[in-house]
N, CA, C and O atoms as CSV, one atom per row, in Angstrom:
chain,resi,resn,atom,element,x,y,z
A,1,UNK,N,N,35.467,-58.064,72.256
A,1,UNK,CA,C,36.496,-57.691,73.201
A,1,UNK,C,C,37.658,-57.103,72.413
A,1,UNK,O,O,38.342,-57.697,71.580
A,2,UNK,N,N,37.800,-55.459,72.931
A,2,UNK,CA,C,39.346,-55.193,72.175
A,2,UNK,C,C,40.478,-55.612,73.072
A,2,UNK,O,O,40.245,-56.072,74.190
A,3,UNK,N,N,41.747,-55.459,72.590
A,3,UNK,CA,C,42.944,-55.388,73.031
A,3,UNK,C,C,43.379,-54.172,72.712
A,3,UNK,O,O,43.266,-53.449,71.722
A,4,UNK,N,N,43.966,-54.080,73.881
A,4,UNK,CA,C,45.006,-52.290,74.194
A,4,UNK,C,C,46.185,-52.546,74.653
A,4,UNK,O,O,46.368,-53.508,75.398
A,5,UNK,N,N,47.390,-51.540,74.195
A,5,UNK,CA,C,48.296,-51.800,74.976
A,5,UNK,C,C,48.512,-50.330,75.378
A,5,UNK,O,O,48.208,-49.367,74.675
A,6,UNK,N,N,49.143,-50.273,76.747
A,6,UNK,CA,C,49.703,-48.576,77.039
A,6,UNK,C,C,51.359,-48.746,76.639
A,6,UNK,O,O,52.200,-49.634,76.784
A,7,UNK,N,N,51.322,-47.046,75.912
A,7,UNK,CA,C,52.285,-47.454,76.026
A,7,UNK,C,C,53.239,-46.002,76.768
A,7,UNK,O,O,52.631,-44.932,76.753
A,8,UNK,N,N,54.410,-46.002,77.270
A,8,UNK,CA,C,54.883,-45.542,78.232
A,8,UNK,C,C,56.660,-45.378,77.925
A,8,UNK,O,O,57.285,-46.430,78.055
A,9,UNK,N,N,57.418,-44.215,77.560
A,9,UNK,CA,C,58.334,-43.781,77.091
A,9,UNK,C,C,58.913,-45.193,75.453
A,9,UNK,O,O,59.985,-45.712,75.141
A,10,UNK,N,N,57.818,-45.242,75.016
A,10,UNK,CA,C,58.417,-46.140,73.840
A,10,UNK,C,C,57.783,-47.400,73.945
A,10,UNK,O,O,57.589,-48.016,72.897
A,11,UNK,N,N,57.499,-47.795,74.803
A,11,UNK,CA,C,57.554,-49.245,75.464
A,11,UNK,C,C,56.408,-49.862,75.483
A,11,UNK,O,O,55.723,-49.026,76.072
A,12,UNK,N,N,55.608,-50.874,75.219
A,12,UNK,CA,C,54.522,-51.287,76.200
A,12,UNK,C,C,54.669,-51.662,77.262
A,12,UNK,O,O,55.672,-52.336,77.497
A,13,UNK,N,N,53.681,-51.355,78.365
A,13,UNK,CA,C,53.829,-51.490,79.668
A,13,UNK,C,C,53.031,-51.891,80.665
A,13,UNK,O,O,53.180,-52.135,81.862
A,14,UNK,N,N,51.707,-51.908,79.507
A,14,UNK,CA,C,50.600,-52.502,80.278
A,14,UNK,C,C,49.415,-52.940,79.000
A,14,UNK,O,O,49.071,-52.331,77.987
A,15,UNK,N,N,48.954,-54.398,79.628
A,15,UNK,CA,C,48.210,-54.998,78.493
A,15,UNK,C,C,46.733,-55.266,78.745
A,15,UNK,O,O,46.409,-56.209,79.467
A,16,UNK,N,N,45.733,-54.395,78.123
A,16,UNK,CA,C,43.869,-54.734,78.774
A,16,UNK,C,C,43.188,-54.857,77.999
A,16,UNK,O,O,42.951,-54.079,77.075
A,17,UNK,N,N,42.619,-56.120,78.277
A,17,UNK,CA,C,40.978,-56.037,77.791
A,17,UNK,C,C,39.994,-55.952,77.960
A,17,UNK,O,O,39.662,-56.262,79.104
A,18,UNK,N,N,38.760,-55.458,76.921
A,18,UNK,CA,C,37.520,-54.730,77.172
A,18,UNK,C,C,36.846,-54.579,76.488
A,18,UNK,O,O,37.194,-54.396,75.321
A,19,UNK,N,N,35.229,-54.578,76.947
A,19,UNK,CA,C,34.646,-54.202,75.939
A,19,UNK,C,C,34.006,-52.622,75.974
A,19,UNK,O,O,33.165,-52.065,75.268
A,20,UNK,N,N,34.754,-52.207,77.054
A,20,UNK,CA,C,34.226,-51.103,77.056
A,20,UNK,C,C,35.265,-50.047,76.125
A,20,UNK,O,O,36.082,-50.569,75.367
A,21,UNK,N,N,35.171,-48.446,76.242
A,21,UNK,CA,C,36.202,-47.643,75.465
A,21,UNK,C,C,36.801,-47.724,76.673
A,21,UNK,O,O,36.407,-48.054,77.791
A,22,UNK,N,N,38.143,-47.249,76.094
A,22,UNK,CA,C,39.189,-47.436,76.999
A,22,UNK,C,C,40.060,-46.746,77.810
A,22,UNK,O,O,41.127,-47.004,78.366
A,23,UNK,N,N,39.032,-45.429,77.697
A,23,UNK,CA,C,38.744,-43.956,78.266
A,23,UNK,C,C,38.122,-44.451,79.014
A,23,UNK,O,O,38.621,-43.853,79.967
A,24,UNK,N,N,37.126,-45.317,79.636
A,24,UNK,CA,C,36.065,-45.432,80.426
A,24,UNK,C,C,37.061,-46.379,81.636
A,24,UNK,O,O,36.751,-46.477,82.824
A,25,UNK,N,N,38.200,-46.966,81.047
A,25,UNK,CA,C,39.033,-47.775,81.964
A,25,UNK,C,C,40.308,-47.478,82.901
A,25,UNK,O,O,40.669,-47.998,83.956
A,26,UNK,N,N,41.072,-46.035,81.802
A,26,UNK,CA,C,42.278,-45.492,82.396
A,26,UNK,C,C,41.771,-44.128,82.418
A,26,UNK,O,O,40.553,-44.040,82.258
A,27,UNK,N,N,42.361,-43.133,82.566
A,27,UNK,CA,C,42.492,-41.531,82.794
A,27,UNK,C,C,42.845,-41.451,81.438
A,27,UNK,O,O,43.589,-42.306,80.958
A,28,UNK,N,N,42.251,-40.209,80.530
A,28,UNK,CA,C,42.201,-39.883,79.652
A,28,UNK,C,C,43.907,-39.767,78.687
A,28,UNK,O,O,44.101,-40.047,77.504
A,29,UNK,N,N,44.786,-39.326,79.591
A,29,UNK,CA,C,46.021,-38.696,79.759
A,29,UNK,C,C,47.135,-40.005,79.321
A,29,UNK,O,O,48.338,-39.787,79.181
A,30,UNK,N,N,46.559,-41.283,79.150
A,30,UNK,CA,C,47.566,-42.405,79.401
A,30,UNK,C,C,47.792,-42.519,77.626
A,30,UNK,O,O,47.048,-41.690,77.100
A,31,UNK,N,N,48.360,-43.072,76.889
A,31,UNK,CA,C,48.599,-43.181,75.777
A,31,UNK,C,C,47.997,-44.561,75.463
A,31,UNK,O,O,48.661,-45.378,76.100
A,32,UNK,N,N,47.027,-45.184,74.759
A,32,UNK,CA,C,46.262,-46.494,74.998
A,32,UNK,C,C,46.493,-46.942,72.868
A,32,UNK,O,O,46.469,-46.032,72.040
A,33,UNK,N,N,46.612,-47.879,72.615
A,33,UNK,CA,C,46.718,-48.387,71.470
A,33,UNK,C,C,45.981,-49.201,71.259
A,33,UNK,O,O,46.315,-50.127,71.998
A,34,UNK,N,N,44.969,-49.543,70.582
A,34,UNK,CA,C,44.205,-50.345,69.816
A,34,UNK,C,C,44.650,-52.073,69.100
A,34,UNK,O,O,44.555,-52.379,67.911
A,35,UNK,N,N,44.962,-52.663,69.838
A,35,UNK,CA,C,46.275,-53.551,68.910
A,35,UNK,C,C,45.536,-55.130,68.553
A,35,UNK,O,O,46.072,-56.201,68.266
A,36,UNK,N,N,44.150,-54.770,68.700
A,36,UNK,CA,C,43.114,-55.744,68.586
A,36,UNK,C,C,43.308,-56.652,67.376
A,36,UNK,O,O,42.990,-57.840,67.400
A,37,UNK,N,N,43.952,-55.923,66.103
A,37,UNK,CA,C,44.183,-56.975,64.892
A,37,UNK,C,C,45.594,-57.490,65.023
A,37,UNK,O,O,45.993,-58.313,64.199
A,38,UNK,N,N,46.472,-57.023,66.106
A,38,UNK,CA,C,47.806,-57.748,66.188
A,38,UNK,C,C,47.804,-58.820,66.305
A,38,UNK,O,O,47.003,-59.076,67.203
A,39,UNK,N,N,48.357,-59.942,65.823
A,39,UNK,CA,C,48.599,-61.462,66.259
A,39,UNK,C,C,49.264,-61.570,67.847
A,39,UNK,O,O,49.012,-62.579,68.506
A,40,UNK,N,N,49.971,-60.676,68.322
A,40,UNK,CA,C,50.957,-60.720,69.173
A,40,UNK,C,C,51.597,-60.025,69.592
A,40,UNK,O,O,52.563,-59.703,68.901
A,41,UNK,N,N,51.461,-59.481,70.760
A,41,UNK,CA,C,52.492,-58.449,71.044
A,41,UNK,C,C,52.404,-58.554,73.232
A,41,UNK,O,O,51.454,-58.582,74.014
A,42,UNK,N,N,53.553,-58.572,73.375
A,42,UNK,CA,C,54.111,-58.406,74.701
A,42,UNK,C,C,54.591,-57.299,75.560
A,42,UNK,O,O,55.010,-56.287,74.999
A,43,UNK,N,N,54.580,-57.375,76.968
A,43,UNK,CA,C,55.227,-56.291,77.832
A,43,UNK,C,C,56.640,-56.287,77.256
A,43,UNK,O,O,57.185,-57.302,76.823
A,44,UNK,N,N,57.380,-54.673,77.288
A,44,UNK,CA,C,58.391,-54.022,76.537
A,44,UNK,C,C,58.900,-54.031,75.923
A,44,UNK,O,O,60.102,-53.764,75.951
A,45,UNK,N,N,57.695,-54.614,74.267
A,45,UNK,CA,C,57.966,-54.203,73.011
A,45,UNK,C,C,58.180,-52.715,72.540
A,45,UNK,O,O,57.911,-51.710,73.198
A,46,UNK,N,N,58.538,-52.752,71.698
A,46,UNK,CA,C,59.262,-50.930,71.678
A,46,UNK,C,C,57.816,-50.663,71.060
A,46,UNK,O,O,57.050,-51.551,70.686
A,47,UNK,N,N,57.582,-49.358,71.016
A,47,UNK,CA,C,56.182,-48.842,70.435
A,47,UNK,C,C,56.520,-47.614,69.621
A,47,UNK,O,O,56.905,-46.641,70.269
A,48,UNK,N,N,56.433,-47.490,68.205
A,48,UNK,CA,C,56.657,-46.290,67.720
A,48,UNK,C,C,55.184,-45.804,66.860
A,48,UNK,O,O,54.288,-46.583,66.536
A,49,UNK,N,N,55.202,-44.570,66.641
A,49,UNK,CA,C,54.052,-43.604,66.189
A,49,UNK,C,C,54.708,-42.724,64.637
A,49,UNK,O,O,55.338,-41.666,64.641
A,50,UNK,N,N,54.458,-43.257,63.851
A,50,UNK,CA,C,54.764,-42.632,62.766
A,50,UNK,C,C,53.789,-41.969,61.793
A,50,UNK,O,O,53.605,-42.431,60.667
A,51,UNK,N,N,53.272,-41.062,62.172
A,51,UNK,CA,C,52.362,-39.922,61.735
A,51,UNK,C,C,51.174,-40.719,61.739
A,51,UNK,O,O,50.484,-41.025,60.768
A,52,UNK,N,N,51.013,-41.023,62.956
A,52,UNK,CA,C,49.733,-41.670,63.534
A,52,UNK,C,C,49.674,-43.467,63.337
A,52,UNK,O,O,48.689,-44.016,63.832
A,53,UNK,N,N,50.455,-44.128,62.803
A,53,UNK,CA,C,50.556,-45.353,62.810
A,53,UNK,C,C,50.972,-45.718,63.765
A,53,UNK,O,O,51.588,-44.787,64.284
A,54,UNK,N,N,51.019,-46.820,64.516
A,54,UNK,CA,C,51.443,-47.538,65.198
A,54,UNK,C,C,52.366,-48.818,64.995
A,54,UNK,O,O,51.790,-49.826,64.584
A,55,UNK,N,N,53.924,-48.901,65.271
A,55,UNK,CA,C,54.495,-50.029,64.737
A,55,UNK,C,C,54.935,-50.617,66.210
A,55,UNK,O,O,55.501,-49.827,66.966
A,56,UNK,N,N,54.689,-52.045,66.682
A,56,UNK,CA,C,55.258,-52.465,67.965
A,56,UNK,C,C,56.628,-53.366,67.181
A,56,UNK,O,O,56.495,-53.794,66.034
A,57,UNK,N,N,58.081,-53.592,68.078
A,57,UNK,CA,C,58.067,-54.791,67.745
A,57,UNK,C,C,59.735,-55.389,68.854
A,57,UNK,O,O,60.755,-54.840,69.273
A,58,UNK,N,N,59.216,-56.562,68.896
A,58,UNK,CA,C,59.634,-57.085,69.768
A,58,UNK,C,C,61.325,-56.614,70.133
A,58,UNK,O,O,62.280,-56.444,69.376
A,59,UNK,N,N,61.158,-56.458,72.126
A,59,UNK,CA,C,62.436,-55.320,72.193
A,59,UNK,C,C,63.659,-56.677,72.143
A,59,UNK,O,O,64.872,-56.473,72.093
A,60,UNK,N,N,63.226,-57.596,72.160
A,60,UNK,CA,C,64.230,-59.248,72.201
A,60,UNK,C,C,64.431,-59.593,70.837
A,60,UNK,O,O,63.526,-60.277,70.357
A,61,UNK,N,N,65.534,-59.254,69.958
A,61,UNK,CA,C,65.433,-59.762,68.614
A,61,UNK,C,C,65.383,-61.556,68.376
A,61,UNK,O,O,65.349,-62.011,67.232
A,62,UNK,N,N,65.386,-62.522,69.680
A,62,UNK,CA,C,65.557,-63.577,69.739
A,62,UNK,C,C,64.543,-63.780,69.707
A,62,UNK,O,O,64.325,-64.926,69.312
A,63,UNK,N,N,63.149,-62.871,70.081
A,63,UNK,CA,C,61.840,-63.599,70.233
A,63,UNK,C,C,61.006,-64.071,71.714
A,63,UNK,O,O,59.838,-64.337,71.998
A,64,UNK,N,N,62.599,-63.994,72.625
A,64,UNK,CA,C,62.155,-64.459,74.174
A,64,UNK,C,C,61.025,-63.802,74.767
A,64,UNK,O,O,60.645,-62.678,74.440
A,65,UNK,N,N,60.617,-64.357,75.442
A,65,UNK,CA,C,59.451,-63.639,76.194
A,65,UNK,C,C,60.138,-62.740,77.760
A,65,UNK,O,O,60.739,-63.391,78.613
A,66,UNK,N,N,59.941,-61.395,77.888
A,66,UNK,CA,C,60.330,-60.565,78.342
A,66,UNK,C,C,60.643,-61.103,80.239
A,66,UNK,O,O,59.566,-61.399,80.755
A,67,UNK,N,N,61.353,-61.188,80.820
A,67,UNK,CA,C,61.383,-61.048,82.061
A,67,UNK,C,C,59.745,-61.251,82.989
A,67,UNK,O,O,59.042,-62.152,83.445
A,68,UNK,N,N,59.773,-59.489,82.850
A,68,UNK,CA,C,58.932,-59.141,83.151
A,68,UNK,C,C,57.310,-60.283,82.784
A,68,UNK,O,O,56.755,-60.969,83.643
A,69,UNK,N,N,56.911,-60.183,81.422
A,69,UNK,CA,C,55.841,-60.941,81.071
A,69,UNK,C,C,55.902,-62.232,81.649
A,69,UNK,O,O,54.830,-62.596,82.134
A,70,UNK,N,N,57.441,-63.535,81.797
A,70,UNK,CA,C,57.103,-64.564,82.417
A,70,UNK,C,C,56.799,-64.139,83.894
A,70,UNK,O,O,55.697,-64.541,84.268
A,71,UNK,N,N,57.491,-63.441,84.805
A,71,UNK,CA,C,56.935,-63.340,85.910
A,71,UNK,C,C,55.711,-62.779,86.272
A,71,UNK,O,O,55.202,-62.976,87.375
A,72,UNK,N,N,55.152,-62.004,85.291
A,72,UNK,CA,C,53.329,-61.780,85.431
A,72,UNK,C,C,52.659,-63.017,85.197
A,72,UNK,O,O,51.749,-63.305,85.975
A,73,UNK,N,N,52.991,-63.951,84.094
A,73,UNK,CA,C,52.442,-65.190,84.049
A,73,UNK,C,C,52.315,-65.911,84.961
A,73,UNK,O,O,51.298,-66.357,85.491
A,74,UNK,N,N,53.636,-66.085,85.230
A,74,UNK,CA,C,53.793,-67.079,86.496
A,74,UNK,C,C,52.722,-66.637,87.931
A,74,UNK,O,O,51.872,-67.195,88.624
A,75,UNK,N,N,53.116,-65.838,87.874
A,75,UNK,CA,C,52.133,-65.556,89.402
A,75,UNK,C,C,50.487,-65.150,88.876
A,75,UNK,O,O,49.582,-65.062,89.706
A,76,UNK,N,N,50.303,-64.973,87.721
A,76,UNK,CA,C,48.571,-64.928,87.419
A,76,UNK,C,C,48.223,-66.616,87.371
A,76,UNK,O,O,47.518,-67.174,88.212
A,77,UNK,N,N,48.681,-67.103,86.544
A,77,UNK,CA,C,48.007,-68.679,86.160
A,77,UNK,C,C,47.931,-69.466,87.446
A,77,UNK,O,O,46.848,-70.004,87.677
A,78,UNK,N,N,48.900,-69.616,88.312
A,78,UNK,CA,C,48.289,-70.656,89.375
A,78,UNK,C,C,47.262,-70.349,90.046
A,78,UNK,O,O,46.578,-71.248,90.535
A,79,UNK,N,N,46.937,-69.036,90.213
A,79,UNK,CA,C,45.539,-68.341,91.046
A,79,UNK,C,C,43.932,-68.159,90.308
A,79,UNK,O,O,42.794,-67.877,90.684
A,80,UNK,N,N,44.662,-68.524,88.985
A,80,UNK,CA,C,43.527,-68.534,88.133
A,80,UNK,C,C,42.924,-70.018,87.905
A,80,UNK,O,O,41.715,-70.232,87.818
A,81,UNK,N,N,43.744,-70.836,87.836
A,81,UNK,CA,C,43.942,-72.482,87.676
A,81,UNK,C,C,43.590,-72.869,88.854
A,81,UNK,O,O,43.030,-73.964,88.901
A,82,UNK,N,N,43.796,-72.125,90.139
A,82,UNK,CA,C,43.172,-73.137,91.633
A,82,UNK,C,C,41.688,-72.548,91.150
A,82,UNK,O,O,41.031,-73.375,90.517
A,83,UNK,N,N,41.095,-71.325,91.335
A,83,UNK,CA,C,40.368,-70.852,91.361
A,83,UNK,C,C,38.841,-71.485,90.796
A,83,UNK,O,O,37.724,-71.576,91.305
A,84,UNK,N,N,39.563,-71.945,89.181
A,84,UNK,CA,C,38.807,-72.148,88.349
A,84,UNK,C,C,38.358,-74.153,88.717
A,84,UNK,O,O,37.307,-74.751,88.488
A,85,UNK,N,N,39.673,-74.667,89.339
A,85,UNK,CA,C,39.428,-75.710,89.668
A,85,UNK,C,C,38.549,-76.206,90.463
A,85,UNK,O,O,37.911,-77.234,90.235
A,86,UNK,N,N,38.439,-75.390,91.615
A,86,UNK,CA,C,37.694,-75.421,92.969
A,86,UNK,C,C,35.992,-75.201,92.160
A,86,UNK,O,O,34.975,-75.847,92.411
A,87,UNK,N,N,36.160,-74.108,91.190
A,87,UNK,CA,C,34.514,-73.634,90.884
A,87,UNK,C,C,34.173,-75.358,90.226
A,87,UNK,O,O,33.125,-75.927,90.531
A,88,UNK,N,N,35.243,-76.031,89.298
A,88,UNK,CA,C,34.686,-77.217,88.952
A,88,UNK,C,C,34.270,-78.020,89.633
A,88,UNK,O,O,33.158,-78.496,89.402
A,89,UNK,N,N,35.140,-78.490,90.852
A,89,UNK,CA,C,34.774,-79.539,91.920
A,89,UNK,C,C,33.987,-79.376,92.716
A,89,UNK,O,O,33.601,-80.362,93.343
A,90,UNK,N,N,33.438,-78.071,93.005
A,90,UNK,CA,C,32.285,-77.994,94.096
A,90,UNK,C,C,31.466,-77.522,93.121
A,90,UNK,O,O,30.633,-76.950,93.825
A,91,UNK,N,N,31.068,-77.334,91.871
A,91,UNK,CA,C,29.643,-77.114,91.318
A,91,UNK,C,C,29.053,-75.825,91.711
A,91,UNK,O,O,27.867,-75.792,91.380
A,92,UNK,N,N,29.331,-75.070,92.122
A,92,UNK,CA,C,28.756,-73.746,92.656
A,92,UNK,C,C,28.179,-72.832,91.816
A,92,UNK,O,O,27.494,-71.923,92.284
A,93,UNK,N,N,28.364,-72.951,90.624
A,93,UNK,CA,C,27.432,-71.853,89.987
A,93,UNK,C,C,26.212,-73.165,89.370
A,93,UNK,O,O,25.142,-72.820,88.869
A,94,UNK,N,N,26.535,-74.360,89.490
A,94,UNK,CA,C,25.197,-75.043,89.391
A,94,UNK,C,C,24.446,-74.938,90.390
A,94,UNK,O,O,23.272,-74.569,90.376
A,95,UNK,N,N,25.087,-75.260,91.314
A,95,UNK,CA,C,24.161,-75.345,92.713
A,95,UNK,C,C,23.113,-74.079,92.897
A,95,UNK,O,O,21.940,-74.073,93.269
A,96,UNK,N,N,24.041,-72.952,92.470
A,96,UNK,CA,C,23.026,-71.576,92.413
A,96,UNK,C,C,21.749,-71.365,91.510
A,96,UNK,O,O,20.694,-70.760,91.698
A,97,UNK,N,N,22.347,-72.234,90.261
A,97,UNK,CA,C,21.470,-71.705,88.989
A,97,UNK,C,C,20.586,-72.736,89.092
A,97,UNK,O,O,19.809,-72.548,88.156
A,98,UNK,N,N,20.201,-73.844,89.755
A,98,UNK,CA,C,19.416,-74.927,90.120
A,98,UNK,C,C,18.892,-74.665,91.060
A,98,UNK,O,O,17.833,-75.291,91.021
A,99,UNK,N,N,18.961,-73.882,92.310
A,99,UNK,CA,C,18.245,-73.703,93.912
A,99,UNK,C,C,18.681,-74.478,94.162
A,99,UNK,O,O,17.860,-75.153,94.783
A,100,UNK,N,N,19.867,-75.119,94.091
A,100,UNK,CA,C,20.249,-76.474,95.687
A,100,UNK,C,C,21.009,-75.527,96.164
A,100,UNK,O,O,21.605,-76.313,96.900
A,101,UNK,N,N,21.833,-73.894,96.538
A,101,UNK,CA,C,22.596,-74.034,96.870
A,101,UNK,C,C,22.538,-73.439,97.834
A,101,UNK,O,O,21.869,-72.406,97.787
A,102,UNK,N,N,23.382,-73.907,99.484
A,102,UNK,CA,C,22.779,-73.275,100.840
A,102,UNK,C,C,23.567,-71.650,100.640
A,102,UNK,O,O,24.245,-71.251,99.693
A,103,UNK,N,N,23.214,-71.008,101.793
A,103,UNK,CA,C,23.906,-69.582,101.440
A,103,UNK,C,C,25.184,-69.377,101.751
A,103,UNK,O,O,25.790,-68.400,101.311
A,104,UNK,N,N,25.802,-70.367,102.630
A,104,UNK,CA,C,27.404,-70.355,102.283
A,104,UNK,C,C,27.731,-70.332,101.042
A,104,UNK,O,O,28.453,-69.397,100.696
A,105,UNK,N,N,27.197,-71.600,99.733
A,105,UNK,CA,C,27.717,-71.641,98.616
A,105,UNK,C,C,27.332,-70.629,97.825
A,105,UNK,O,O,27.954,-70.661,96.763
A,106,UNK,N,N,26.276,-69.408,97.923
A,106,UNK,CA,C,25.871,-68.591,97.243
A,106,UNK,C,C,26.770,-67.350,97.750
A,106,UNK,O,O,26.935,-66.374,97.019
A,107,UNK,N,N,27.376,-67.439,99.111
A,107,UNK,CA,C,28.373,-66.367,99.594
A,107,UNK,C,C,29.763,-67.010,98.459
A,107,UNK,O,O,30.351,-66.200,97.742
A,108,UNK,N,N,30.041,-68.103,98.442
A,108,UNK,CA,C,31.296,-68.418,97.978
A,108,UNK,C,C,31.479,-68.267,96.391
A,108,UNK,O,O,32.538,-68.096,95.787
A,109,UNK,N,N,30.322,-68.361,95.925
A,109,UNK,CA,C,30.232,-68.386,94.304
A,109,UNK,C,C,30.734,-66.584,94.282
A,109,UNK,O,O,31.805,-66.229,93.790
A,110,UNK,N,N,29.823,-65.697,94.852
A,110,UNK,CA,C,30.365,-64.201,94.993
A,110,UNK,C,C,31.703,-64.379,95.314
A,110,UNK,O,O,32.530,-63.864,94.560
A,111,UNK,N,N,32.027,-64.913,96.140
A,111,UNK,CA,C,33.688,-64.811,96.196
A,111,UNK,C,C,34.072,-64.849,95.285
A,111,UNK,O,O,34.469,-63.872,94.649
A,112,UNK,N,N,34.078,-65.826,94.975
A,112,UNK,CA,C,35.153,-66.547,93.587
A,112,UNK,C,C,34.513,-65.787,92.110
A,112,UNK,O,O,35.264,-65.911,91.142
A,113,UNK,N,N,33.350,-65.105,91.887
A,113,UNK,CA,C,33.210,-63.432,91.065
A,113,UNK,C,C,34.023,-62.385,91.408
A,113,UNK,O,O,34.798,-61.965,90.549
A,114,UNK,N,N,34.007,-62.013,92.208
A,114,UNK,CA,C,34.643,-60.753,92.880
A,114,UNK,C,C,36.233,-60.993,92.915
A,114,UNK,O,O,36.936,-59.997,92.740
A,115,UNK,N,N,36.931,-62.389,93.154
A,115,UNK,CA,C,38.045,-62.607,92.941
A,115,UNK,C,C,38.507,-62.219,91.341
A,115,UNK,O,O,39.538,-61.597,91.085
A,116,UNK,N,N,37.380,-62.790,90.150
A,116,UNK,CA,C,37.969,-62.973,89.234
A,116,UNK,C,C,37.402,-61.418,88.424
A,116,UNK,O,O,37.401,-61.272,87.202
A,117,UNK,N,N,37.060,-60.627,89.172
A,117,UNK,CA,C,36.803,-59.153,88.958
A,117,UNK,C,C,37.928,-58.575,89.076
A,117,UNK,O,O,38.485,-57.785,88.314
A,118,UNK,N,N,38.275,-59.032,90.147
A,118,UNK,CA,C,39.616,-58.381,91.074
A,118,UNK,C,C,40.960,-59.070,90.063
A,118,UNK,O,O,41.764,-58.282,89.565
A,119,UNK,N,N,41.083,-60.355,89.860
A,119,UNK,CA,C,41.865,-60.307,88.865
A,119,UNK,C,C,42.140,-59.645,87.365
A,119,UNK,O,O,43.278,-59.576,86.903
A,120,UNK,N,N,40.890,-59.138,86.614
A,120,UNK,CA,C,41.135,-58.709,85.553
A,120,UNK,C,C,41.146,-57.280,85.658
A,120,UNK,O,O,41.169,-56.589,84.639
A,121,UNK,N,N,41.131,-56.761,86.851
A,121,UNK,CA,C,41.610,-55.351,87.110
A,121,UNK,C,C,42.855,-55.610,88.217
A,121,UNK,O,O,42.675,-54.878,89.190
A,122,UNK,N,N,43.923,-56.342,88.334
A,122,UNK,CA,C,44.992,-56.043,88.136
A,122,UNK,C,C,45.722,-54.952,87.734
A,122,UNK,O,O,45.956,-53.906,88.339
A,123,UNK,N,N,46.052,-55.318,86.641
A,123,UNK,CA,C,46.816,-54.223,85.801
A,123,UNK,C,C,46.262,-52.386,85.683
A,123,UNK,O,O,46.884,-51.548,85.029
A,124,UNK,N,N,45.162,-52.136,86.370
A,124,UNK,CA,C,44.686,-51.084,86.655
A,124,UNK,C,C,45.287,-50.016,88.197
A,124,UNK,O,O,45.160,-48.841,88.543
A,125,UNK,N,N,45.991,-51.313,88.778
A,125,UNK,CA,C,46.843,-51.070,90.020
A,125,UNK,C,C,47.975,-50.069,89.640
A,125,UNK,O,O,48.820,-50.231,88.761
A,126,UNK,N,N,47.787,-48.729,90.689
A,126,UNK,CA,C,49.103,-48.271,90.346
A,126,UNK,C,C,50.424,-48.545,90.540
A,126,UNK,O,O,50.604,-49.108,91.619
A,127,UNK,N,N,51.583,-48.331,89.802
A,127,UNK,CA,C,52.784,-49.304,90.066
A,127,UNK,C,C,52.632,-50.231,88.781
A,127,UNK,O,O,53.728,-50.426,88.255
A,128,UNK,N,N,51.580,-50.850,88.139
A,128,UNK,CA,C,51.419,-52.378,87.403
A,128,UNK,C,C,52.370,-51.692,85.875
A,128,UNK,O,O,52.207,-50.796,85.046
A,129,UNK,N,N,53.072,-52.432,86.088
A,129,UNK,CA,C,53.331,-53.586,86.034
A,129,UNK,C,C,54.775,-54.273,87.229
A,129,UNK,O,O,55.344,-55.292,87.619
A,130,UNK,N,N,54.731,-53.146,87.312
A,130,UNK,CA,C,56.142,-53.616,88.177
A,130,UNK,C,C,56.119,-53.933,90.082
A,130,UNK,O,O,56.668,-54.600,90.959
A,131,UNK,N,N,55.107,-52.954,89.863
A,131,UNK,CA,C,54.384,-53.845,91.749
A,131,UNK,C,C,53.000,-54.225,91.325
A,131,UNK,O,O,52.307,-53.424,90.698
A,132,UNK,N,N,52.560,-55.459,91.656
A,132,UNK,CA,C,51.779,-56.272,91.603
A,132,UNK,C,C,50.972,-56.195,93.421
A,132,UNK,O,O,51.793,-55.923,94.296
A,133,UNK,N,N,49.738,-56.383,93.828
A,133,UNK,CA,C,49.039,-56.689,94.776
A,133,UNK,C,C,47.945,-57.922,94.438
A,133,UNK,O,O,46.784,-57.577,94.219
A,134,UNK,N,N,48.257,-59.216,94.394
A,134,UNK,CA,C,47.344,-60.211,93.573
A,134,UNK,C,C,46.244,-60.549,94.743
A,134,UNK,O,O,46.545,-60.857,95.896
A,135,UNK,N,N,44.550,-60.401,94.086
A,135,UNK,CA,C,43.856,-61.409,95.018
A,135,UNK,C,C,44.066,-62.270,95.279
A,135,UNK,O,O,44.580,-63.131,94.566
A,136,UNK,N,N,43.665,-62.391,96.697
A,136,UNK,CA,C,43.598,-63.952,97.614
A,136,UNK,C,C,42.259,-64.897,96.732
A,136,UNK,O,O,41.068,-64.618,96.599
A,137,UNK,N,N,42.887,-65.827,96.346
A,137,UNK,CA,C,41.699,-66.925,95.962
A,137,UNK,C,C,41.006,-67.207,97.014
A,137,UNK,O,O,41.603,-67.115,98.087
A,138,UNK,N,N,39.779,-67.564,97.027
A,138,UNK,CA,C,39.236,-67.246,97.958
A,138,UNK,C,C,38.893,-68.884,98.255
A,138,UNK,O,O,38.247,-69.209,99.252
């Protein structure tokens, strides 16, 4: 899996991962960075290009985590955390991968795929980072 960041008048502005190229994910036209050996890097770190290098570094000389990034957190993790909870307590991808499971639970296991499809294409939303449309957990 790489890490990419876009980046967008200086800035990062949007953060994806993939294993695919990353031409195959945005429009050719977007500016996409490779930042897979970075330890770390966040929404609107400054991004500079110095005869093809890439230097990010944090636009908070304190280190804080950006506005922006806690409020993407905040509203991704609880939908990911019910989500993932519910798949624990009802067993549903056992129930499938065993034949016990009736076809409600084989409709609901697709749900809760397609939710977490729908979550990691997020940030593919136009507007993202700054208008958000989050799946309904299902």
């Amino acid at each position: 899996m790489k890490k990419y960041v876009r980046v967008v008048d200086g800035k990062v502005d949007n953060i994806f991962e993939t294993n695919n190229p990353i031409t195959e994910e945005f429009p050719s036209d977007q500016v996409w960075v490779d930042v897979t050996a970075l330890p770390k890097i966040d929404y609107s770190w400054n991004a500079v290009n110095t005869n093809g290098v890439w230097t990010f570094t944090d636009s908070d000389p304190w280190g804080q985590q950006s506005a922006l990034a806690i409020q993407l957190r905040s509203a991704r993790m609880p939908r990911i955390e019910r989500a993932n909870a519910t798949l624990a307590s009802t067993a549903l991808a056992y129930k499938v991968e065993l034949g016990l499971a009736t076809p409600a639970d084989e409709a609901g296991l697709l749900a809760y795929k397609q939710f977490f499809i729908d979550m990691s294409n997020v940030n593919k939303q136009p507007g993202y980072p700054l208008t958000v449309t989050w799946p309904e957990v299902p």
